[in-house]
C-alpha positions, -999 to +999 in steps of 0.1 A: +177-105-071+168-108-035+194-080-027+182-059-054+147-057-042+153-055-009+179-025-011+169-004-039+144+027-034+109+025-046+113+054-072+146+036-087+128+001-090+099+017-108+123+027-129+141+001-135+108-020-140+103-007-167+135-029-186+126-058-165+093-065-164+092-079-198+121-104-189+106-112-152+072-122-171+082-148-198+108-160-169+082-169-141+057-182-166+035-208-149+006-221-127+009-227-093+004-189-088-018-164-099-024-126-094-061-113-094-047-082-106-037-090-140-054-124-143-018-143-154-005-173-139+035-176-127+059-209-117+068-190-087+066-149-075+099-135-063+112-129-034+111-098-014+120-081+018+139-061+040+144-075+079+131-106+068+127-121+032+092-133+025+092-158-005+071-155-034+060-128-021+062-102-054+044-109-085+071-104-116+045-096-140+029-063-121+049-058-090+022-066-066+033-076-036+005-097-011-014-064+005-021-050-031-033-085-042-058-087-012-069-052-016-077-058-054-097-083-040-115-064-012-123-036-039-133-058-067-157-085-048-166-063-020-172-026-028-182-007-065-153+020-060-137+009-092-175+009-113-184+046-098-174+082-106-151+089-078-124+116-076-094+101-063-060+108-049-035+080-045-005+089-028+027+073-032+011+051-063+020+015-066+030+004-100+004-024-092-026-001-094-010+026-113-021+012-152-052-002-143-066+032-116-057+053-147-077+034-176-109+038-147-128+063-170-150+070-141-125+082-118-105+116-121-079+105-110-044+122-095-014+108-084+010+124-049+045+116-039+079+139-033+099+114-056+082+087-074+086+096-114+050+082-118+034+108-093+008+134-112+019+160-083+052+164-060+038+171-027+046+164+008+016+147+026+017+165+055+009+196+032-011+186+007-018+212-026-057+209-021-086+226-009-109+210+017-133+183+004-121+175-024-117+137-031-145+106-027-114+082-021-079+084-009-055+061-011-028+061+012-008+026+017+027+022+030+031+054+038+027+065+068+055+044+091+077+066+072+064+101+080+075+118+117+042+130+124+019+111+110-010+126+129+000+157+104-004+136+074-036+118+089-052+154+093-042+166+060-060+133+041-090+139+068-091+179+057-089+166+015-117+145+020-154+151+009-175+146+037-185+106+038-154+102+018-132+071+019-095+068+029-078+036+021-043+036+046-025+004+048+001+000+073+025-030+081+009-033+118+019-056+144-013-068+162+006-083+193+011-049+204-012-027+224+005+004+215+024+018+185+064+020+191+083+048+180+114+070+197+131+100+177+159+093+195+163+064+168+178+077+139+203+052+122+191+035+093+207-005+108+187+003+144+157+014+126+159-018+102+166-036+138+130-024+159+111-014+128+116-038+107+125-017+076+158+011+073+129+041+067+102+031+087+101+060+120+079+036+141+058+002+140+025+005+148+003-016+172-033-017+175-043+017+187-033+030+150-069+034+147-068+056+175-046+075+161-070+079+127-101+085+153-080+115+172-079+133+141-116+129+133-122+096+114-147+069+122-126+037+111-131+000+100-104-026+105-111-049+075-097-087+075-105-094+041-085-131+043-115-143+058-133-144+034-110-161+015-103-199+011-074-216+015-070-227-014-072-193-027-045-176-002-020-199-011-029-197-049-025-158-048+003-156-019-021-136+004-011-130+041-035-141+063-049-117+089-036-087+072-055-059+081-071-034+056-076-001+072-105+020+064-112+056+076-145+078+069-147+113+071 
């Protein structure tokens, strides 16, 4: 199982998921850990990762891994996104949210990605099929570390958003560094997988990646939501702690 999740593309996995899911749920029934997302209770979540394995780390019953559990969190005890008419764009859409976004019968709500089967509209996010101002929220997680110029991308979400509009972009950031680290000279998927920590990933971002969102126009928050959190309740829904939730404003 371990190998499985940690080698197999996202579209295929959602696919696969599909047969799965069912199986994974009545397997990992239990207590000691719960996602917010659904509500349910599990034994134990699986494990998942690519450079390094982080145990129960993804929930079996909706795929959530610990950065979609604490931003369910952040958007459900913290803002009224989910209670107000928004148009939104989620690009690259986790199966996590997918369900649940869609049943939001406030939100018009689209879906973006080149390959996932679940995406609304195939589109490359550094050319997105929009006019300007379009959307109230975009979501945008995970994405970015893949793209070669992500300043592109950043100016295309930045150019679809309404003015005061919200773009959710969560990033696996390493806040020991100063400065993002990235060299196109770095092509092969077992040296990217060695500095990057994942085979896709183009570069791993330090703290000036809100520099990067304020160069192309965006006032920023850096959110650490585990804070607010107890300890009790990281460990009870396998939260990270000091993950960062990054927030830019058009």
């Amino acid at each position: 199982m371990k190998l499985i999740l940690s080698i197999l593309p996202r579209h295929l996995l959602i696919k696969l998921s599909v047969f799965l899911l069912p199986i994974l749920k009545i397997l990992y029934r239990g207590k000691k850990f719960t996602d917010p997302i659904d509500g349910k209770s599990y034994r134990k979540f699986l494990p998942y990762g690519h450079k390094k394995i982080r145990l129960n780390a993804l929930c079996p019953g909706t795929l959530s891994l610990e950065r979609h559990r604490l931003l369910w969190l952040y958007l459900t005890r913290e803002t009224s996104f989910l209670k107000e008419k928004n148009k939104v764009l989620h690009i690259a859409p986790e199966q996590a949210f997918y369900k649940r976004f869609k049943q939001i019968r406030f939100w018009d709500y689209l879906t973006l990605d080149l390959r996932s089967p679940i995406a609304d509209i195939k589109a490359d996010i550094t050319n997105l099929p929009f006019d300007e101002n379009v959307f109230d929220l975009i979501i945008c997680n995970h994405v970015l570390e893949h793209i070669q110029d992500d300043k592109i991308a950043m100016k295309e979400i930045y150019r679809v958003l309404k003015k005061n509009g919200i773009a959710i972009m969560q990033i696996p950031i390493d806040t020991r560094r100063p400065k993002t680290f990235e060299d196109p000279k770095i092509r092969t998927n077992k040296k990217r997988e060695e500095l990057y920590g994942q085979y896709d990933h183009v570069r791993i971002y330090g703290n000036d990646f809100f520099d990067r969102l304020t160069s192309v126009g965006f006032k920023t928050k850096k959110i650490d939501y585990t804070k607010k959190l107890s300890e009790e309740e990281i460990k009870k829904f396998s939260i990270i702690k000091n993950e960062i939730i990054p927030i830019g404003i058009k």
